[in-house]
C-alpha positions as CSV (number, residue, x, y, z in Angstrom):
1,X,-92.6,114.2,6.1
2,X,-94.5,113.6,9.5
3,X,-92.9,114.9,12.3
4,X,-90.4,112.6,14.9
5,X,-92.8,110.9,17.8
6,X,-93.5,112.7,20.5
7,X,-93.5,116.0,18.9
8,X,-96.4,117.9,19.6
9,X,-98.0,119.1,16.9
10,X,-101.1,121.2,15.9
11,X,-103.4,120.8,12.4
12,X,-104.6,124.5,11.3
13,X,-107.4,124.6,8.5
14,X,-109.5,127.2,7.1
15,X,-111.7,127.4,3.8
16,X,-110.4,130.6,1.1
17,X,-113.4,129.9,-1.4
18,X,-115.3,132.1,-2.8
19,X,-119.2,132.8,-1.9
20,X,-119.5,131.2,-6.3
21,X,-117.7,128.1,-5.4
22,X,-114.3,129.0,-7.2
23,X,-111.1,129.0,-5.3
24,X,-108.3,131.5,-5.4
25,X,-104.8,131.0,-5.2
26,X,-103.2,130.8,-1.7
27,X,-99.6,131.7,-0.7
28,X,-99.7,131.0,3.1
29,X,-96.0,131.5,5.0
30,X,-95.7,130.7,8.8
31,X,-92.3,131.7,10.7
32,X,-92.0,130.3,13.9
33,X,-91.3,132.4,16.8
34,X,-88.6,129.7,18.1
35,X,-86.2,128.0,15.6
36,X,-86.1,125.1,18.3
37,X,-88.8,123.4,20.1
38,X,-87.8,121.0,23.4
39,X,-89.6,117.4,23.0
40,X,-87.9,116.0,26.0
41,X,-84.9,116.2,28.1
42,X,-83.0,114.2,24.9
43,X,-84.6,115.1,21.9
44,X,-85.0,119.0,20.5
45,X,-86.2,119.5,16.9
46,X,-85.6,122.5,14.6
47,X,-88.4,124.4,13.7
48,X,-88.5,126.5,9.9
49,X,-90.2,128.4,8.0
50,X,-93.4,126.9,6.2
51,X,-93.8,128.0,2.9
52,X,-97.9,126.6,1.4
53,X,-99.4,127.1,-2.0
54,X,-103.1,126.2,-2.1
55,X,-104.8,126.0,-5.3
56,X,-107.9,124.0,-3.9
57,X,-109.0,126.9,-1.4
58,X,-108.8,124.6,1.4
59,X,-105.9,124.8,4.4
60,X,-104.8,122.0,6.5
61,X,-101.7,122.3,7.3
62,X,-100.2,120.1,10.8
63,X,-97.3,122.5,12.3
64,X,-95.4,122.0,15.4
65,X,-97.2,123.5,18.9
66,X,-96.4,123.9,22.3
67,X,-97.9,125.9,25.2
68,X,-97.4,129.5,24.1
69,X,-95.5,128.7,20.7
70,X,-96.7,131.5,18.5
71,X,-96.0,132.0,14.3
72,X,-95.9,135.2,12.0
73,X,-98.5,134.3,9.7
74,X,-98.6,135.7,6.1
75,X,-100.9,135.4,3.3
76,X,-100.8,136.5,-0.5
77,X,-104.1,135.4,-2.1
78,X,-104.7,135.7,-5.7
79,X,-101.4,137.8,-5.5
80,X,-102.1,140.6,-2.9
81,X,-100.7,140.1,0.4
82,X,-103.2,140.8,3.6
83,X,-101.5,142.2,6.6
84,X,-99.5,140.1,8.4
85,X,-100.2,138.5,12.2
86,X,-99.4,136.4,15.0
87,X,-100.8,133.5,16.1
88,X,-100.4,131.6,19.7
89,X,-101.1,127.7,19.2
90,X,-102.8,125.5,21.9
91,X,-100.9,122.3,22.9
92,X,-102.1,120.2,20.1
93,X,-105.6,119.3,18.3
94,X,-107.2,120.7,14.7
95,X,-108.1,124.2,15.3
96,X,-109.8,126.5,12.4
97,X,-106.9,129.7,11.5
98,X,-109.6,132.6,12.3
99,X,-110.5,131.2,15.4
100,X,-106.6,132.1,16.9
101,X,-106.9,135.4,17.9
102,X,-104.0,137.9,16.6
103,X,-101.1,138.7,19.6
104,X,-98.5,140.6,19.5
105,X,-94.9,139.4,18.2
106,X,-92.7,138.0,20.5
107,X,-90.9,141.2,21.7
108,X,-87.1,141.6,20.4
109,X,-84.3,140.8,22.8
110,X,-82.9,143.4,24.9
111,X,-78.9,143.2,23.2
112,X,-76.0,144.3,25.8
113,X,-72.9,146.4,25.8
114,X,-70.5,144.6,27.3
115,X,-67.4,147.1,26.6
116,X,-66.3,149.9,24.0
117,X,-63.0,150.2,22.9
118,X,-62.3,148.3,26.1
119,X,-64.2,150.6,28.4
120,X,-67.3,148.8,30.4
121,X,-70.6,150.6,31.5
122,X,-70.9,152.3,34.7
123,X,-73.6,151.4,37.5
124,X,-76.1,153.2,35.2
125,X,-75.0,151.0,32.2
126,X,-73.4,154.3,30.8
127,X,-70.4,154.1,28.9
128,X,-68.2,157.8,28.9
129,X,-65.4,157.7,26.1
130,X,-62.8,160.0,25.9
131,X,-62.6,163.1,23.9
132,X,-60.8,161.8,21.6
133,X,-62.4,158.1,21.2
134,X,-63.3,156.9,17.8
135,X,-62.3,160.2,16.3
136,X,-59.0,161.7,14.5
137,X,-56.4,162.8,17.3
138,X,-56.6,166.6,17.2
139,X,-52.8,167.0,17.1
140,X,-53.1,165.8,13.6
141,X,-51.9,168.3,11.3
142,X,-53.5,169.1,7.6
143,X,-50.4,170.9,5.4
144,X,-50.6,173.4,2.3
145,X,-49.2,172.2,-0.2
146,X,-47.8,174.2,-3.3
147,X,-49.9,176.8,-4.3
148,X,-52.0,176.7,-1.0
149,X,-52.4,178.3,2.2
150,X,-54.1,177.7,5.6
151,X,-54.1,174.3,7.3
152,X,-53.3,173.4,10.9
153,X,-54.0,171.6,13.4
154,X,-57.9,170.0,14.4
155,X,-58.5,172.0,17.3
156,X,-60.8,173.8,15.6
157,X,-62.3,174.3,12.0
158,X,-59.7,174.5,8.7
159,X,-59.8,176.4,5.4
160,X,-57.7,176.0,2.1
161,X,-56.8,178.6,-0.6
162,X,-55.2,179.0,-3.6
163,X,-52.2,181.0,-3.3
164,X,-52.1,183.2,-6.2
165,X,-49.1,185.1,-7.6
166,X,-46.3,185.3,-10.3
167,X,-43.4,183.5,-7.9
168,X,-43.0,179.6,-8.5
169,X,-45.5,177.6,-6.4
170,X,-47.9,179.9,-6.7
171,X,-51.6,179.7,-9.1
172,X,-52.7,182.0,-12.7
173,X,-55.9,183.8,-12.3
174,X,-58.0,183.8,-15.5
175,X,-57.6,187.7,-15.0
176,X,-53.8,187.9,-15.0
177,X,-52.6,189.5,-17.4
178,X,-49.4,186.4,-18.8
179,X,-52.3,185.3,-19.9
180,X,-53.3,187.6,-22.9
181,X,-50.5,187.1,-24.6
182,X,-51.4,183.1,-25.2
183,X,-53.3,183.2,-28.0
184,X,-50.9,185.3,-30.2
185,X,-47.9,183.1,-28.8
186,X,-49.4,180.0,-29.7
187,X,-50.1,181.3,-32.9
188,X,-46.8,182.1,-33.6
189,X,-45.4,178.5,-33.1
190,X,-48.5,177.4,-35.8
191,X,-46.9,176.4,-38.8
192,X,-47.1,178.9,-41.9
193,X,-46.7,178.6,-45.2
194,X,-43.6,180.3,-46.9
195,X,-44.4,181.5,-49.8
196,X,-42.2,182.9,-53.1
197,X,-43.9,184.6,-55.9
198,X,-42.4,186.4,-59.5
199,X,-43.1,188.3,-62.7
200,X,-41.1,187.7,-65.3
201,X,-41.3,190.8,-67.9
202,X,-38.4,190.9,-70.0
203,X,-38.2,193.6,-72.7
204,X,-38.3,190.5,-75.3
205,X,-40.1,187.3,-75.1
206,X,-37.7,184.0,-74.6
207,X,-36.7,182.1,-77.6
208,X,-36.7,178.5,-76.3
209,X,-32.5,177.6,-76.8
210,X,-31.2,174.5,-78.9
211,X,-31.1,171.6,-76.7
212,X,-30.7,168.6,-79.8
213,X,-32.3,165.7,-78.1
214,X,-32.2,166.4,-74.5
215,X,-34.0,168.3,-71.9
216,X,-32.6,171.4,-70.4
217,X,-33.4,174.6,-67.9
218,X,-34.1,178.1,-70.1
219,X,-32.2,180.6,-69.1
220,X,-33.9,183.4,-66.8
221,X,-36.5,181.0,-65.8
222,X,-36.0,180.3,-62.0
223,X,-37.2,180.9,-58.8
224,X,-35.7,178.4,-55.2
225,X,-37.7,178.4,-52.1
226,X,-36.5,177.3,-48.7
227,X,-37.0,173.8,-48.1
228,X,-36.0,170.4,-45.6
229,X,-36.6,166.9,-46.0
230,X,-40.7,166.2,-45.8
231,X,-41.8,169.5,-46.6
232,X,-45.0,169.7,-48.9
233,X,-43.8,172.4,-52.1
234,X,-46.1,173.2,-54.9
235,X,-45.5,175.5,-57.7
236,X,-48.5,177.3,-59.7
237,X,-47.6,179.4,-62.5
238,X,-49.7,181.4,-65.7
239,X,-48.2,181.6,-69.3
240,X,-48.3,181.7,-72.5
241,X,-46.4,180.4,-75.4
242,X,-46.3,180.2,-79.2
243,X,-47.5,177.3,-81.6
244,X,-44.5,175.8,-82.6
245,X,-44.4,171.6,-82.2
246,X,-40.6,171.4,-82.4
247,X,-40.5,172.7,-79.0
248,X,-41.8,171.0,-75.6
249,X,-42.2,172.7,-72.4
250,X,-42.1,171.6,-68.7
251,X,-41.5,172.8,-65.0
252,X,-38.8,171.1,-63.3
253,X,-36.6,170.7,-60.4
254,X,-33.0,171.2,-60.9
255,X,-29.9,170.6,-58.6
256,X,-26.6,171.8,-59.5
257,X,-27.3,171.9,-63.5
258,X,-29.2,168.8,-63.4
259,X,-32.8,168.0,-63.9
260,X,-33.9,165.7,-61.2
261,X,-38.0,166.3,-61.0
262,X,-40.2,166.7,-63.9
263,X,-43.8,168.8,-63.5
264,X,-45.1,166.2,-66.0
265,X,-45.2,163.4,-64.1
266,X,-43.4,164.2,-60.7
267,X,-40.3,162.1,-61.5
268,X,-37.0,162.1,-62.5
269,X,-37.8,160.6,-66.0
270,X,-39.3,163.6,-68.4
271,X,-42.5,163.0,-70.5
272,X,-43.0,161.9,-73.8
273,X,-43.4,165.8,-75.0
274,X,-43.4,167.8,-71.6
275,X,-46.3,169.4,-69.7
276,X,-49.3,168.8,-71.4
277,X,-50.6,172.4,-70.8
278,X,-47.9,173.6,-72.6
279,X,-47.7,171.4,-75.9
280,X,-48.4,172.9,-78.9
281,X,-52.3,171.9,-80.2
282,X,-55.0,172.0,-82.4
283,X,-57.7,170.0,-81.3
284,X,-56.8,170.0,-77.7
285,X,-57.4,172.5,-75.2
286,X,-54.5,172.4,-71.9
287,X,-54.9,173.6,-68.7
288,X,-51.7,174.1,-66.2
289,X,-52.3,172.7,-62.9
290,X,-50.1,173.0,-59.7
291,X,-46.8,170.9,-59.7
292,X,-46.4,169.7,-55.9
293,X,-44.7,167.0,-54.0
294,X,-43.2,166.0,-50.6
295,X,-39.4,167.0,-50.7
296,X,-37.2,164.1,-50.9
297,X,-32.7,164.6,-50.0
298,X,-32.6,164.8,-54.2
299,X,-35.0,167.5,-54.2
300,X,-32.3,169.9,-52.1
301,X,-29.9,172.1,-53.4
302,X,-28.2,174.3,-50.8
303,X,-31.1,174.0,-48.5
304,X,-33.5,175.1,-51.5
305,X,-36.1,173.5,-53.9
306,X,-35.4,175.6,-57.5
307,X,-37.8,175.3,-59.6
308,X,-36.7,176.2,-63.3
309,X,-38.8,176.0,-66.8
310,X,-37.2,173.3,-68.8
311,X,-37.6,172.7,-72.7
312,X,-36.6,170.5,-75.6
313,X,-36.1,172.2,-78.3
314,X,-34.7,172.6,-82.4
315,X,-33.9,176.7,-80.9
316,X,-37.5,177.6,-82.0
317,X,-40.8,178.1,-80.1
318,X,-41.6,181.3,-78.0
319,X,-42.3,181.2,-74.5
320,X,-43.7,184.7,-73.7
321,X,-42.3,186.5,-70.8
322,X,-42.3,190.6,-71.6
323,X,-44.3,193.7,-70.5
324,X,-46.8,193.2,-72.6
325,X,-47.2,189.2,-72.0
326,X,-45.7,188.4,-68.6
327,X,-44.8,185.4,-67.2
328,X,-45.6,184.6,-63.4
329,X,-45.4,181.8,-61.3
330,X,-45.5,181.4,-57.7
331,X,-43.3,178.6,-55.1
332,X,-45.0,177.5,-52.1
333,X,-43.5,175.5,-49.1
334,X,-46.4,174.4,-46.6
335,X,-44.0,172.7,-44.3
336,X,-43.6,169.1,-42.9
337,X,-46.8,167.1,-44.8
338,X,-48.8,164.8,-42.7
């Protein structure tokens, strides 16, 4: 877009190509030293930046001039920039770039205090502020508070420390002695197993008892472990017991005199022909596992699981339990289950 009449203007040129004919690519930026430049007494024009990209080597460029108007001149060719200069253009005309002769940059303006903090310079253009200006009062007061000491007032430099001791407000050192005793009392609170264990050596084996059609606890075969609501209880136990298929064998939980958990299948309901371990076979070979389970308010007799052997029996079948053939089993409470 030209420029308004009457502006005076100036048309810059200058070839980039190379000695082989080729041309590189230009980036040419001129800042003006004045944003404003005074045409006449009613017309002033703004003056920006120039930004160029020349792909055909060749500059000419018209910019706006006056008597000692002067532009930062910056050029990036084939992308590395060449130190940049000033430039003072004549009145108006075509004048080749090179032959302007770099100046110096218009110098920065000198910026005055006119007051700080409502205090103005003195004939030296001094300004003196108080001792206290533009800092913290030095009747401000910096408090320990619990489990420190030191402080005071700003006058002069502060120091903090950690009050140690045994009172209330006061710090632990790692070295203090309260503190050996942690480990083992945190141990303590850690939940343990409570554990019941028996041997059952009679001077005669048990002769499983007549129960008709129904199941029913063997007499001598017991052993209760303390127990609440949501505790995890388990019972493992070793035995042996004779061939005889008119009499089936389980663990079981009993309550008052009734049977109210089988080890079969962990219900109320008992199996077809009791623990599998236990049943009386040829071609089969059974191994006892653990019986366990999360205590339910059924469970809980007196603040007790008991855990009893029950049977169903015609009053024949041996379940050995003497010196020679022991019986043991073992109750475990592991506490509340997760």
């Amino acid at each position: 877009m030209p420029f308004p009449s009457g502006v005076p203007t100036i048309t810059l040129t200058k070839d980039y190509r190379r000695a082989d004919g080729t041309s590189p690519h230009v980036r040419l930026i001129f800042v003006p030293s004045s944003r404003t430049v005074v045409v006449s007494p009613s017309l002033t024009i703004e003056v920006t930046p120039v930004f160029l990209d020349i792909a055909t080597g060749i500059l000419s460029e018209t910019l706006a001039s006056a008597v000692s108007f002067s532009y930062l001149v910056t050029e990036v060719v084939d992308g590395k920039a060449r130190p940049g200069y000033s430039i003072t253009t004549p009145a108006s005309g075509t004048v080749a770039l090179d032959s302007l002769a770099p100046v110096s940059p218009p110098p920065v303006p000198n910026v005055t205090v006119v007051s700080v903090q409502g205090l103005k310079p003195d004939a030296s253009g001094n300004i003196t502020l108080p001792a206290s200006g533009g800092a913290v009062p030095t009747s401000r007061v910096l408090t320990a508070g619990t489990g420190l000491t030191g402080g005071g007032d700003l006058t002069t430099d502060r120091t903090f420390a950690v009050a140690y001791g045994s009172a209330a407000g006061t710090a632990v050192q790692g070295n203090d002695t309260r503190l050996t005793g942690i480990p083992a009392q945190i141990a303590a609170l850690a939940t343990r197993p409570t554990v019941r264990r028996a041997v059952i050596a009679n001077v005669s084996d048990a002769t499983m008892p007549n129960t008709g059609s129904s199941w029913a606890a063997v007499s001598g075969f017991e052993i209760a472990i303390p127990a609440q609501v949501g505790d995890d209880v388990e019972l493992l136990f070793g035995a042996m017991r004779s061939a005889n298929a008119n009499a089936l064998i389980d663990t079981a939980v009993i309550v008052g005199s009734t049977l109210v958990r089988f080890g079969a299948n962990n219900t109320g309901t008992p199996a077809l022909e009791g623990n599998p371990a236990f049943y009386t076979q040829a071609t089969f070979i059974g191994h006892a596992g653990e019986f366990g389970f999360t205590v339910a308010s059924g469970d809980l007799d007196g603040g007790n699981v008991r855990f009893v052997i029950a049977c169903k029996s015609n009053g024949s079948g041996t379940l050995f339990s003497s010196t020679n053939y022991p019986f043991r089993w073992r109750a475990i409470n592991r506490g509340v289950c997760n």
